[in-house]
Each structure stands twice: as structure tokens, then as C-alpha cells.
SEFI-69605 format. One record per atom (N, C-alpha, C, O): residue number from 1; x, y, z. Coordinates in steps of 0.1 Angstrom, whole numbers, plus 5000, padded with zeros to 4 digits. Each point is the difference from the previous one (the first is absolute). Example, Ala and Ser with C-alpha at 12.3 -4.5 7.8 and 13.67 -1.06 7.14 Angstrom:
<recs>
> 1	5132	4943	5078
> 1	4991	5012	5000
> 1	5009	5012	5000
> 1	5010	5000	5007
> 2	4986	5011	4986
> 2	5009	5011	5000
> 2	4992	5011	5008
> 2	5005	5011	5001
</recs>
This chain:
<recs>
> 1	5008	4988	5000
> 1	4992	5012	5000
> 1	5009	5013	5000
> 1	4998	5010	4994
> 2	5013	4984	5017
> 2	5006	5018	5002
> 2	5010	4999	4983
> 2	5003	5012	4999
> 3	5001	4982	4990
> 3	5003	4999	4991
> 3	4991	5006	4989
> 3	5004	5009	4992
> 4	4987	4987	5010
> 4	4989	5008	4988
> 4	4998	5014	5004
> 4	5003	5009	4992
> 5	4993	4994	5020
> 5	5003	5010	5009
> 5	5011	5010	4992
> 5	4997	5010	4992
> 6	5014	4986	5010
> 6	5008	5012	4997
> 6	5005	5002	4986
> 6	5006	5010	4997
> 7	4989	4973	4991
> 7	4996	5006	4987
> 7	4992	5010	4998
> 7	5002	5010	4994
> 8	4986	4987	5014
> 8	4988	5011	4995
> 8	5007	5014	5006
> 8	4995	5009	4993
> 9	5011	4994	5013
> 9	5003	5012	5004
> 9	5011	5005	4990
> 9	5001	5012	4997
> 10	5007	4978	4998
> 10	5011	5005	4993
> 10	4995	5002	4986
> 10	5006	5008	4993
> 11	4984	4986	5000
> 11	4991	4999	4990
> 11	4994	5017	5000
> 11	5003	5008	4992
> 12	4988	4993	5018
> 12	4992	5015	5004
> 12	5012	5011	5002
> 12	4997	5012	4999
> 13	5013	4985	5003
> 13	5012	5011	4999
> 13	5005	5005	4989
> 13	5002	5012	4998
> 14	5002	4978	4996
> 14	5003	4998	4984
> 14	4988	5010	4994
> 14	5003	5011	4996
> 15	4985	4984	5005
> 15	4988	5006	4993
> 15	4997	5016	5003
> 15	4995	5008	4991
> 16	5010	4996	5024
> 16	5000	5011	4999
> 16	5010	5010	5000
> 16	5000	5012	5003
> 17	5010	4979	4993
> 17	5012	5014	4997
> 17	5001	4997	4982
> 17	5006	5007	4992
> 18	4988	4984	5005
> 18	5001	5002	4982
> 18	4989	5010	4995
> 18	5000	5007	4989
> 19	4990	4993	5023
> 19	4989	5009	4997
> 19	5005	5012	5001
> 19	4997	5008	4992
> 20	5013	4996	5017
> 20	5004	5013	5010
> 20	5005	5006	4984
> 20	4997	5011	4995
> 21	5011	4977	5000
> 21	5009	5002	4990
> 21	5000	5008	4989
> 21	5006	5010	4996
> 22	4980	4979	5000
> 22	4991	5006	4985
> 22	4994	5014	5003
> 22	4999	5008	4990
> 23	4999	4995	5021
> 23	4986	5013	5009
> 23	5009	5010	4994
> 23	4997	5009	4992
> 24	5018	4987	5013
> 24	5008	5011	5001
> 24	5004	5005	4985
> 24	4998	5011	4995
> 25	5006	4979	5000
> 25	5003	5000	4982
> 25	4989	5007	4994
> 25	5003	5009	4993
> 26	4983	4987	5009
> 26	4993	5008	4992
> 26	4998	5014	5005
> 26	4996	5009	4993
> 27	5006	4992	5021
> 27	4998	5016	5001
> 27	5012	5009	4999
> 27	5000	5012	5001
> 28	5011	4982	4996
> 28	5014	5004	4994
> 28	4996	5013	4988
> 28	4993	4998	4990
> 29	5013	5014	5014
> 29	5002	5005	4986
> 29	5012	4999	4989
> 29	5011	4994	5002
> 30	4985	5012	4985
> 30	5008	4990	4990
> 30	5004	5015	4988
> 30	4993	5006	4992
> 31	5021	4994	5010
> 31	5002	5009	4994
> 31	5002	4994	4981
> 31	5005	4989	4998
> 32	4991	5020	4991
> 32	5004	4997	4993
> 32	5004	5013	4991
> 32	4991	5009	5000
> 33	5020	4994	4992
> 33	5007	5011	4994
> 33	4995	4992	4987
> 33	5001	4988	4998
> 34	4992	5024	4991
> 34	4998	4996	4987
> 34	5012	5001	4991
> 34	5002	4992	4991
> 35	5007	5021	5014
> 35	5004	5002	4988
> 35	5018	5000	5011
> 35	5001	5011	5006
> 36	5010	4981	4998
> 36	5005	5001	5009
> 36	5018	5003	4992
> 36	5009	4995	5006
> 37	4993	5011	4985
> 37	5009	5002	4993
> 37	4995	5011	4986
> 37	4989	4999	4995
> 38	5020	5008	5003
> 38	4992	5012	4995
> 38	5018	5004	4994
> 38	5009	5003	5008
> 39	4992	4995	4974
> 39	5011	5005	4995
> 39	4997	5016	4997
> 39	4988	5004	5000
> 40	5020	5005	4998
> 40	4996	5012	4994
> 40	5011	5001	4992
> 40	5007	5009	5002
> 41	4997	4982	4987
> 41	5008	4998	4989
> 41	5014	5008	5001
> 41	5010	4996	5006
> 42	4989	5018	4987
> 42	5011	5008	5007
> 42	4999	5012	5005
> 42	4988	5003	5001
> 43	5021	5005	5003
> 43	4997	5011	5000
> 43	5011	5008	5004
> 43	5011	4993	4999
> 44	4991	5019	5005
> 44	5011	5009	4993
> 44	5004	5000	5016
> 44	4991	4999	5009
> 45	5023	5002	4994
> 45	5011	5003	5012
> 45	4992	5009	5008
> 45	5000	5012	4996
> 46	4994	4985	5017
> 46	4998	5017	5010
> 46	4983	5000	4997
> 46	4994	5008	5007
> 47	5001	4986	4986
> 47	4981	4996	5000
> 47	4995	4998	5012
> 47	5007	4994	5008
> 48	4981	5009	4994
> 48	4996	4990	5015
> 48	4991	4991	4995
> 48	4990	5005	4994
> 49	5009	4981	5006
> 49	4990	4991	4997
> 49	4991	5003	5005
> 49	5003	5010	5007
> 50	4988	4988	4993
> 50	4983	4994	5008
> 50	4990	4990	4994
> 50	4999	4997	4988
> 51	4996	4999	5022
> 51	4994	4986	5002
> 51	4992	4990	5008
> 51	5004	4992	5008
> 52	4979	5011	4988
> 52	4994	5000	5015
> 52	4995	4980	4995
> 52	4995	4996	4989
> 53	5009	4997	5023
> 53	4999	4987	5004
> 53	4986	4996	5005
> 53	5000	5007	5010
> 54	4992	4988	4990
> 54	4986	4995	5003
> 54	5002	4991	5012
> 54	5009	4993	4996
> 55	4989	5004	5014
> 55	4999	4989	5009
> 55	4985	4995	5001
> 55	4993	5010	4996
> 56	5001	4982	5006
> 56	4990	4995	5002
> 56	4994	4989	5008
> 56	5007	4989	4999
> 57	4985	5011	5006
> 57	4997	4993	5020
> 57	4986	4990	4990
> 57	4988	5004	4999
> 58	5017	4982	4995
> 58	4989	4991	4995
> 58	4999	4994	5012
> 58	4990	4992	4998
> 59	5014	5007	5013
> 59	4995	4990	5014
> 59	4992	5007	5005
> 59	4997	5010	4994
> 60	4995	4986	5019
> 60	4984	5002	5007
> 60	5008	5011	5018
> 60	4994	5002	5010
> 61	5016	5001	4988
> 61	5007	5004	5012
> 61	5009	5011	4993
> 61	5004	5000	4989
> 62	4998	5010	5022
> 62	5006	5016	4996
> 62	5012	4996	4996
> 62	5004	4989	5004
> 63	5003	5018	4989
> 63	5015	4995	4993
> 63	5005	5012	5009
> 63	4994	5011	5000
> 64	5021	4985	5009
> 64	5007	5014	5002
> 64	5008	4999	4993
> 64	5000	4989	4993
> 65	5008	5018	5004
> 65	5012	5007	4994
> 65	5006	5004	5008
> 65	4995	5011	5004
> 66	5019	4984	5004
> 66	5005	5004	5010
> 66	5011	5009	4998
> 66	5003	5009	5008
> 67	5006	4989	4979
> 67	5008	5008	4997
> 67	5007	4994	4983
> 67	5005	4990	4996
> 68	4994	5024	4998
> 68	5009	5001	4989
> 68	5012	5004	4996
> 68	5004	5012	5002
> 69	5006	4978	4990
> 69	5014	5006	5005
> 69	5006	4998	4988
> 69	5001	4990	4994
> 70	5003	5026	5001
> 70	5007	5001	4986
> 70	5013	4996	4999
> 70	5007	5004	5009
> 71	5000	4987	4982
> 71	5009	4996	5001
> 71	5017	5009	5001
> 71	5012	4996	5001
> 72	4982	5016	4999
> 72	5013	5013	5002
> 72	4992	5011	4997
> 72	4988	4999	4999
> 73	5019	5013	5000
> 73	5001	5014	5012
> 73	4994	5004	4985
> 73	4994	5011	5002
> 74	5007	4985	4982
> 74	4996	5008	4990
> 74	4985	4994	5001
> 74	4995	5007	4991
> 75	4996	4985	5012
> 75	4991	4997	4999
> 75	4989	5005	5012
> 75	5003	4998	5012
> 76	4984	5008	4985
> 76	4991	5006	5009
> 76	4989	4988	4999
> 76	4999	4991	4992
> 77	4993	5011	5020
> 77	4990	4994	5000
> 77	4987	5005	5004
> 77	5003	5008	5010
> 78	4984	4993	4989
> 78	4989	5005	5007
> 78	4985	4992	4997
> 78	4994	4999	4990
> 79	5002	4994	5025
> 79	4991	4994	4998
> 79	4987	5009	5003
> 79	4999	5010	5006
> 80	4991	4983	4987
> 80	4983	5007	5003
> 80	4995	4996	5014
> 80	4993	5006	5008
> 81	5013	4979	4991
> 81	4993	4999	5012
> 81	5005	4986	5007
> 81	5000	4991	4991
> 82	5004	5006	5022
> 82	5007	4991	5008
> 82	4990	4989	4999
> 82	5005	4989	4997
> 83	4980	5014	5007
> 83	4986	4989	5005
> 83	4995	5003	4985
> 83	4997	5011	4994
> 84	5002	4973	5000
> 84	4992	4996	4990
> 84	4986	4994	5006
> 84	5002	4989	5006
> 85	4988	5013	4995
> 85	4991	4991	4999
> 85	4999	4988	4993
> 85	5010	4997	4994
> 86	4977	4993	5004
> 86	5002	4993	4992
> 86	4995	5002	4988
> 86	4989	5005	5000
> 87	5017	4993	4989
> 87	4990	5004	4987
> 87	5007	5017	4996
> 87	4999	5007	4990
> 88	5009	4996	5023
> 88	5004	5018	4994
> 88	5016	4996	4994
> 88	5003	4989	4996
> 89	5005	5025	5004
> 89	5012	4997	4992
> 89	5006	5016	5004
> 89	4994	5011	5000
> 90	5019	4985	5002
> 90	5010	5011	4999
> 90	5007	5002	4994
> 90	5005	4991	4993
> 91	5001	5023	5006
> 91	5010	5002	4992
> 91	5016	5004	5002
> 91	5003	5009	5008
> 92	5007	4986	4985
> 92	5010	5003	5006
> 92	5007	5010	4989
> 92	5004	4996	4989
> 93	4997	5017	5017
> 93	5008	5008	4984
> 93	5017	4999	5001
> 93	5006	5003	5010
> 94	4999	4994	4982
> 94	5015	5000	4997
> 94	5006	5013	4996
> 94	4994	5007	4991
> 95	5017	4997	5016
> 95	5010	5010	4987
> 95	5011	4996	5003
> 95	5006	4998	5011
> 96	4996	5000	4976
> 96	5019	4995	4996
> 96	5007	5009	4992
> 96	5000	5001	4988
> 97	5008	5008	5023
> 97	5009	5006	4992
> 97	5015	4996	4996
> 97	5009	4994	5006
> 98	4990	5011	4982
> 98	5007	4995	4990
> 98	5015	5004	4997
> 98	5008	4995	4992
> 99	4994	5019	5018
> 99	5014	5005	5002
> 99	5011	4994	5001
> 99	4998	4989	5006
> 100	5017	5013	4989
> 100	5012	4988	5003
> 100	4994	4991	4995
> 100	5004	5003	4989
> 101	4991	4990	5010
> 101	4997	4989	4994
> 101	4999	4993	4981
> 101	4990	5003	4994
> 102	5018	4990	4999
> 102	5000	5000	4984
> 102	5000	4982	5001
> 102	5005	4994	5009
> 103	4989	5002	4984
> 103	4995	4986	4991
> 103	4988	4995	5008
> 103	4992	5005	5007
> 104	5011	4981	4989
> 104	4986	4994	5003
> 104	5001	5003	5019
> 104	5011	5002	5005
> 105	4978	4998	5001
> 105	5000	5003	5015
> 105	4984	4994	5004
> 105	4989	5002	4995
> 106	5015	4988	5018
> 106	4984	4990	5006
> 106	5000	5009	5013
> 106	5011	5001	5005
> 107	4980	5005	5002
> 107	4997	5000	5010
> 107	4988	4991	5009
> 107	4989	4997	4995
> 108	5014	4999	5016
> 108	4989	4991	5002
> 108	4995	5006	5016
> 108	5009	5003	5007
> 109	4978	4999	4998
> 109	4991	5005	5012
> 109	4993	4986	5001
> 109	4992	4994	4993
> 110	5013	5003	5023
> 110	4994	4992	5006
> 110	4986	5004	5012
> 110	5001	5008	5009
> 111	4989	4985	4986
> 111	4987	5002	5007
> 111	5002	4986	5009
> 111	5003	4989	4996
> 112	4993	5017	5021
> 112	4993	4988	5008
> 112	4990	5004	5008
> 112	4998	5010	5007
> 113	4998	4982	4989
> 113	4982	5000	5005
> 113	4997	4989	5011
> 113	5009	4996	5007
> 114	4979	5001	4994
> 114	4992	4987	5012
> 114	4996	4993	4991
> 114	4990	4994	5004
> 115	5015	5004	4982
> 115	4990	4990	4994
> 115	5012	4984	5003
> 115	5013	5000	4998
> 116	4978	4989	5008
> 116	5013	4994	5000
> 116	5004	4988	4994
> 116	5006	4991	5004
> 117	4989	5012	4986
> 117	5008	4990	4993
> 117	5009	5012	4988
> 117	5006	4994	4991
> 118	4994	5019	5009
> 118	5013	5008	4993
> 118	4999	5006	5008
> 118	4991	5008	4998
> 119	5014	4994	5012
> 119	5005	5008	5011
> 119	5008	5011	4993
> 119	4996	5011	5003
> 120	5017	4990	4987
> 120	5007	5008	4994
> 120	4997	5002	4986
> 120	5000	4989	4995
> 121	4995	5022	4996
> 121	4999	4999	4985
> 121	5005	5009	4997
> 121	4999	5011	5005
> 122	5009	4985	4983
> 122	5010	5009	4995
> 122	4997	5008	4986
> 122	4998	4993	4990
> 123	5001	5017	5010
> 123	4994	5012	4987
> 123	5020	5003	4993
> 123	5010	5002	5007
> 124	4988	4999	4977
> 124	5010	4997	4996
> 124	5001	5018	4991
> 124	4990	5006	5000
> 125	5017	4997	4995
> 125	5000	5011	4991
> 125	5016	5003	4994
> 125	5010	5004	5005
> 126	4985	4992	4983
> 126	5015	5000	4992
> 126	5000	5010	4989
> 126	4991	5008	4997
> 127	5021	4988	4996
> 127	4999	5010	4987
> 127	5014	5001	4997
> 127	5008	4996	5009
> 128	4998	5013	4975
> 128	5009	5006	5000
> 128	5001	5015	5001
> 128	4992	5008	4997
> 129	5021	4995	5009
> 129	5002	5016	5002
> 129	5010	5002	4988
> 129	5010	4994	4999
> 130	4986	5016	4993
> 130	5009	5007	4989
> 130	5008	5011	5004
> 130	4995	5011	5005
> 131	5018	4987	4993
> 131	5008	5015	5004
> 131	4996	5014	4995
> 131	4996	5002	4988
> 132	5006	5009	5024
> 132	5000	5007	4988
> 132	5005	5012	4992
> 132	4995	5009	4994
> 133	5021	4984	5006
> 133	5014	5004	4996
> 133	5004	4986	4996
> 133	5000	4991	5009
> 134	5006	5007	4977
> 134	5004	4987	5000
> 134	5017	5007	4989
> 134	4999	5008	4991
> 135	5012	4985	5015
> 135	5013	5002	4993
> 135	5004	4986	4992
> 135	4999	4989	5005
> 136	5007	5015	4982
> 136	5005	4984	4993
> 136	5008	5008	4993
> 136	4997	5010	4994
> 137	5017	4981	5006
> 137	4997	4991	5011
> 137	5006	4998	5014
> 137	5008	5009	5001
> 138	4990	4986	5007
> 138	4995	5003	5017
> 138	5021	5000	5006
> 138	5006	5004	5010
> 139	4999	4989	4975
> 139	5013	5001	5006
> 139	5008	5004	4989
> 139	4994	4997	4990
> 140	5021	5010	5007
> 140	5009	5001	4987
> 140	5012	4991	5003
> 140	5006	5003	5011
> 141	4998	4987	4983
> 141	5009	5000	4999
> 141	5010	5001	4987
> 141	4996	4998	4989
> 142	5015	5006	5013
> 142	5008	5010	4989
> 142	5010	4994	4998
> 142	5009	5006	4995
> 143	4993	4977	5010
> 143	5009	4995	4993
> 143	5017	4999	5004
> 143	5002	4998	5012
> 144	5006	5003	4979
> 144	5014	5002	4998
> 144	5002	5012	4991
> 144	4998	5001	4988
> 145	5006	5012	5022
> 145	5009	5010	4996
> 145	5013	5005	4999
> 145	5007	5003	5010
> 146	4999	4998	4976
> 146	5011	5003	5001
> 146	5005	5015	5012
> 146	4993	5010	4998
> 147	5014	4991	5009
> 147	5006	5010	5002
> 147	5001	5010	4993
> 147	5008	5000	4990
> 148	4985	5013	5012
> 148	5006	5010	4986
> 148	4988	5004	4995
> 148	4997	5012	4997
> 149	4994	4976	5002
> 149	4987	5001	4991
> 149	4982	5003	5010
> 149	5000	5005	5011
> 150	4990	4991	4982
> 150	4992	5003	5004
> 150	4988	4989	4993
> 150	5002	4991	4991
> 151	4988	5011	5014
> 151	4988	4989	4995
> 151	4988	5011	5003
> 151	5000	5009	5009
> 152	4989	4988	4981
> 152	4988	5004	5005
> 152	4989	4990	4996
> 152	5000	4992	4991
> 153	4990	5012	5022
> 153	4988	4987	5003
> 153	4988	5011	5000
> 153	5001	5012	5003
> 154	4991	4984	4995
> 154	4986	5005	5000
> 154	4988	4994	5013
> 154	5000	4989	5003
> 155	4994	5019	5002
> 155	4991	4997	5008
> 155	4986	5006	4999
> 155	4998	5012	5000
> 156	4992	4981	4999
> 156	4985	5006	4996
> 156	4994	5002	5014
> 156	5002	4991	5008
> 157	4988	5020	4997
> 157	4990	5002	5005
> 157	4989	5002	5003
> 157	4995	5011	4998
> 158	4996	4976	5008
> 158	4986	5003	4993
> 158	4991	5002	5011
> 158	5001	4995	5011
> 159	4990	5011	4986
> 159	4992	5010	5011
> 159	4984	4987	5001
> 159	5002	4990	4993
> 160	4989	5009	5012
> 160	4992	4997	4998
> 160	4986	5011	4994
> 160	5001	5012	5004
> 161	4989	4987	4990
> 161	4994	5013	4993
> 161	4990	5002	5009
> 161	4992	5009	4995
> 162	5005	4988	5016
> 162	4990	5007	5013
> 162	5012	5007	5008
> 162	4998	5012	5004
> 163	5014	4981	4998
> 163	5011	5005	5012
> 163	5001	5014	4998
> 163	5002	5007	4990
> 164	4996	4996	5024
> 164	5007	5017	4999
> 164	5011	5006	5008
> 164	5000	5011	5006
> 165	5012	4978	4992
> 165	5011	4999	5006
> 165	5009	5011	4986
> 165	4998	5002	4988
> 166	5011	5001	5019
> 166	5011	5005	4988
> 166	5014	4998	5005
> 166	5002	4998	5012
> 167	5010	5001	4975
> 167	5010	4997	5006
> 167	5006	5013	5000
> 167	5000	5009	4991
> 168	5007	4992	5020
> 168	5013	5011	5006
> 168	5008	5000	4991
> 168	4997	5008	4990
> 169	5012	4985	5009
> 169	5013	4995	5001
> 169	5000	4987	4997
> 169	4994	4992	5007
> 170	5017	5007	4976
> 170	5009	4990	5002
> 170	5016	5005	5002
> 170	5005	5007	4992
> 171	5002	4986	5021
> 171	5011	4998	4995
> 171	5009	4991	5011
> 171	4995	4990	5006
> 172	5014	5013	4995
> 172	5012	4996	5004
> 172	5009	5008	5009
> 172	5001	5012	4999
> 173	5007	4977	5014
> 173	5009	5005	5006
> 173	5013	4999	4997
> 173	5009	5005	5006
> 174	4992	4985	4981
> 174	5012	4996	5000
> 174	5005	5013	4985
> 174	4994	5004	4990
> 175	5015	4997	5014
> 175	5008	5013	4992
> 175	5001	4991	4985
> 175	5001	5004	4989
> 176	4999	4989	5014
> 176	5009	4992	4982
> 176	4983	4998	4991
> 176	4999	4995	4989
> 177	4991	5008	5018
> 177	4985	4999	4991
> 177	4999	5012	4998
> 177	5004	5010	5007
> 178	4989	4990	4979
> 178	4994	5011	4993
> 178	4985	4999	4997
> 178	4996	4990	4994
> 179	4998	5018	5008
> 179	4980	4998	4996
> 179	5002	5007	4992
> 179	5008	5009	5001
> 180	4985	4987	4987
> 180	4989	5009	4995
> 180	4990	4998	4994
> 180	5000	4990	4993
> 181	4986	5018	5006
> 181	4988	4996	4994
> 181	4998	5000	4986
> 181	4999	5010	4993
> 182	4999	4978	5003
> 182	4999	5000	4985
> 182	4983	5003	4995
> 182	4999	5010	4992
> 183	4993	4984	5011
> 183	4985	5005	4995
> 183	4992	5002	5014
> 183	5005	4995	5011
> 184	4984	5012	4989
> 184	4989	5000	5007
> 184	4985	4999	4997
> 184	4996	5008	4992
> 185	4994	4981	5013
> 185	4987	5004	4994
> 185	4992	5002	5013
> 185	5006	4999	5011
> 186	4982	5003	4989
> 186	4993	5002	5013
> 186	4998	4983	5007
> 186	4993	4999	5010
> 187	5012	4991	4986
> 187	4998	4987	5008
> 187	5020	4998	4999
> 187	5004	5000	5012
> 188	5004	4999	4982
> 188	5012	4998	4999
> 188	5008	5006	4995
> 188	4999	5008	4991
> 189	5016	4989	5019
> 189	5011	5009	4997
> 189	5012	4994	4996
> 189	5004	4990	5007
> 190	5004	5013	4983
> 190	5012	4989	5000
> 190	5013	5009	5006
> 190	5000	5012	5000
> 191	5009	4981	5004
> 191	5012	5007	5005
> 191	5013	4991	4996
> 191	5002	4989	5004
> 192	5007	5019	4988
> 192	5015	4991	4996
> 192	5008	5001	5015
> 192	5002	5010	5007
> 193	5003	4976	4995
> 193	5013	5001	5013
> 193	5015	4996	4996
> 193	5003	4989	4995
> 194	5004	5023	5008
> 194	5014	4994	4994
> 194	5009	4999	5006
> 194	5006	5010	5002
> 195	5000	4980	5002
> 195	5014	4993	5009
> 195	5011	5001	4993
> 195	5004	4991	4993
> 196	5002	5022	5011
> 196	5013	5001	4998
> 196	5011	4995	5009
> 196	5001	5006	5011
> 197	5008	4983	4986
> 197	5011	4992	5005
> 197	5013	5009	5003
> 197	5009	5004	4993
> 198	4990	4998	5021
> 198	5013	5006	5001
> 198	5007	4993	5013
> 198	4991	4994	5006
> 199	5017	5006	4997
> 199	5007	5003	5014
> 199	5006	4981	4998
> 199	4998	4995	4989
> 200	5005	5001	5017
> 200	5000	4982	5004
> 200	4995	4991	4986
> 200	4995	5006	4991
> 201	5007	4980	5008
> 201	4995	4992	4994
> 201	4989	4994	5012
> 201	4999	5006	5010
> 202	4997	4987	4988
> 202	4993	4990	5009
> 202	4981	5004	5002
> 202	4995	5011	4996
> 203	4998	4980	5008
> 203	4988	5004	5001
> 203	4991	5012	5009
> 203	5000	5000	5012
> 204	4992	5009	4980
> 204	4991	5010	5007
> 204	4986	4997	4999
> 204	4994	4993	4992
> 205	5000	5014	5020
> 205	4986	4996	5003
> 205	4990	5014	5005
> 205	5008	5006	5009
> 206	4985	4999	4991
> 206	4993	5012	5002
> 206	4988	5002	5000
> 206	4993	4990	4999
> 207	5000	5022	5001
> 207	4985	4995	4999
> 207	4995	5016	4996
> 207	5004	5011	5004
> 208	4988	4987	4986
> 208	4993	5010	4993
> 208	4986	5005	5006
> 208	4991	4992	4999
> 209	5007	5021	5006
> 209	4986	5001	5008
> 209	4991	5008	4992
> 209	5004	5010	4994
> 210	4979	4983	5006
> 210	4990	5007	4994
> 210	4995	5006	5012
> 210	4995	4993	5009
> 211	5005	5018	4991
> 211	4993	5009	5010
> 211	4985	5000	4997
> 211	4997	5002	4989
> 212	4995	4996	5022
> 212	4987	5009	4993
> 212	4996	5008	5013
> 212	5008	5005	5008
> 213	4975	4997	4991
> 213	4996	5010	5010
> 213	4991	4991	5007
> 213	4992	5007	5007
> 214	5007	4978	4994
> 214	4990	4999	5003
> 214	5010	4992	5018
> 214	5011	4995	5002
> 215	4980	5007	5006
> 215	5002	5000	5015
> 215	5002	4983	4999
> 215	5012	4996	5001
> 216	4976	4994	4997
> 216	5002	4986	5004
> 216	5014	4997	4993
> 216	5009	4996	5008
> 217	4994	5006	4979
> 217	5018	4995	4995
> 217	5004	5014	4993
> 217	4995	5004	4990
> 218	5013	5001	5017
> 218	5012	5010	4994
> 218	5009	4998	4991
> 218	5004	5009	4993
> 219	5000	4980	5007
> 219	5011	4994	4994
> 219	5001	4987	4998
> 219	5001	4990	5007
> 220	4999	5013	4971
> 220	5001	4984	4998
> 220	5016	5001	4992
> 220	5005	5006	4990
> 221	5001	4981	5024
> 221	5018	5001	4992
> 221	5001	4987	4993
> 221	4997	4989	5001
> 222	5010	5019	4989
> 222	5004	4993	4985
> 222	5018	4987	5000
> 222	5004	4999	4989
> 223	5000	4997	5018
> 223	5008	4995	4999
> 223	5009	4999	4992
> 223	4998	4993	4991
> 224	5013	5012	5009
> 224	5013	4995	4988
> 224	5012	4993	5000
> 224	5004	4997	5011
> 225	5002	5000	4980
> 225	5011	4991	5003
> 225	5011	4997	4987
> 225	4995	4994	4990
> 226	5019	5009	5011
> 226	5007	5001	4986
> 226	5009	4991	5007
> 226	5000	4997	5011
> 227	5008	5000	4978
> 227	5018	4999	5003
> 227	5011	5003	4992
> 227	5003	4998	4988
> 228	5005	5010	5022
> 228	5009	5008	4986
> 228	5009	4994	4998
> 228	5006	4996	5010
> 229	4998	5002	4979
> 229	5016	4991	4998
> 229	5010	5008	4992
> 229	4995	5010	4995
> 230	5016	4989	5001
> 230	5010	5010	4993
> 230	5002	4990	4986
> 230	5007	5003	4990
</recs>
């Protein structure tokens, strides 16, 4: 007797924590993001993205939203609202600024909520950043110079056609380079560089600076590199 006894009790236990189980599951809220990655293809150096994210509460219990966390210091966030009901939906707005930053770039904002079976959901926002000053090419090299002599290399400048950056200055610290501007149009500028070989044989290295005016990059340096021989 005391055998069946403490089946039937372990039987009625079983029954009601699977019940407790299911009670709990179905009054669980249940977040679901329609749209949870969001490209904005490209866009120009120093843009601010934006990008509003949908959350949505399909379970029978309030969804919280306990905290949203952008994955770095260029990424904003602002929710509509913390308490979803069920059947309601929030919103989360994005800005990704686009400053310092050039090529493809992922940022990712982690949402955690009470829903529990996704406790963490992750909203994605990618894209390419286009410079918007671009030099080619990005380095000179000038080879084997006789002693005596000289070489000249060419370097192009290209603006982007929204940017409203301008360049300062190109030049140099090193006394043995020479600039000068060969054409100009309102998107591109070309400039001849000429390395004259004096002093030593052996290899030189230097760096050529594009000044502009804009605050996020002041200076894009051009790299060079010869070797003079007699």
C-alpha cells in the first residue's frame, strides 16, 4: 500500500509541475523582430545612418525590454517603449555614425528581454562607407635612382561629388621632393612628385601629406620609397 502510495504522489507531482510548466510557457511573452538586420548598401564617410527596428510581443504576457546595448560609442539607440503588451510592438531607432570609418563596417545591438526562450536578440546593421578623399596611388614607389638624377610619378585626387571636404595642401617634408599641380577639375586633382637623388647611395623612405579641412581626417599620408645608386 505505502508503495502505491508514494507512486501516486510522485505520479500527482510529475502532473503538476508539467502543468506549472505548460501554464507558465503559454503565459510567457514571445518576442519576435520582423525585420532584424537592415543593409543601407553605401554611403558616403561622416553620414549618420538611421533605422527604426520593430520588436513585437506574439505571446499572451508583457514583453520587457530590459536593456539595449550598441555595440560602440558611434552607434545611438532609442526605444518607444520598455512594456510591450501582448499583440503591441516597439520600436527601436538606430544612428550609426559613419565618421573615421571606410569599407565594408557590421555593427550589431544586443536586446534582452523576459521572453525566455530568446532572452538576448541581436539587431544587425551593415553597409559600405565610401571615402571622401581618395589618393592613387595610396603609395610611390620610385624605384632605383641614379645619383645626379631625378624621377617623376604622378598621383591622382578624387573628391567624392556630395563631399564638401577640400584639399589644403599637398606636400612634403622632405627637401629632395618637388609638387606640382598638373590639372584640376571640380571632383579631381592631379599632382607630378619628383625625387631628386642626392646626398648617399642607399635606400630613402618619406611621406607625402594631403591636407584637407575636414576635422574627422586631416591628413591622408602618401608614402614613398627610392633607392639611389651611382
Amino acid at each position: 500500500m505505502k508503495t502505491k502510495s508514494i507512486g501516486a504522489v510522485i505520479l500527482l507531482w510529475c502532473w503538476l509541475f508539467c502543468s506549472g510548466v505548460a501554464f507558465a510557457a503559454k503565459e510567457a511573452p514571445h518576442l519576435e523582430i520582423p525585420e532584424s538586420s537592415y543593409n543601407f548598401e553605401s554611403v558616403l564617410q561622416g553620414q549618420i545612418v538611421k533605422h527604426d527596428f520593430k520588436l513585437k510581443n506574439t505571446g499572451v504576457d508583457d514583453l520587457i525590454i530590459h536593456k539595449v546595448i550598441p555595440g560602440c560609442g558611434c552607434t545611438a539607440t532609442k526605444i518607444s517603449s520598455k512594456k510591450v503588451p501582448p499583440g503591441g510592438e516597439s520600436v527601436i531607432s538606430v544612428e550609426f555614425n559613419s565618421a573615421g570609418f571606410i569599407g565594408k563596417k557590421v555593427r550589431a545591438i544586443s536586446v534582452e528581454t523576459n521572453d525566455p526562450k530568446m532572452p538576448v536578440a541581436t539587431l544587425i546593421m551593415e553597409g559600405v562607407i565610401n571615402p571622401e578623399i581618395s589618393v592613387e596611388p595610396n603609395a610611390l614607389s620610385f624605384g632605383e635612382i641614379k645619383l645626379g638624377s631625378s624621377k617623376v610619378l604622378e598621383i591622382k585626387i578624387t573628391k567624392a561629388a556630395q563631399s564638401k571636404v577640400t584639399i589644403r595642401e599637398v606636400s612634403s617634408r622632405n627637401n629632395l621632393i618637388t609638387i606640382s599641380r598638373l590639372q584640376q577639375t571640380a571632383e579631381t586633382q592631379s599632382y607630378s612628385v619628383s625625387l631628386k637623388a642626392e646626398g648617399k647611395q642607399g635606400g630613402v623612405r618619406g611621406l607625402i601629406n594631403v591636407t584637407l579641412n575636414n576635422r574627422d581626417r586631416t591628413t591622408i599620408p602618401v608614402p614613398f620609397f627610392a633607392t639611389f645608386t651611382k
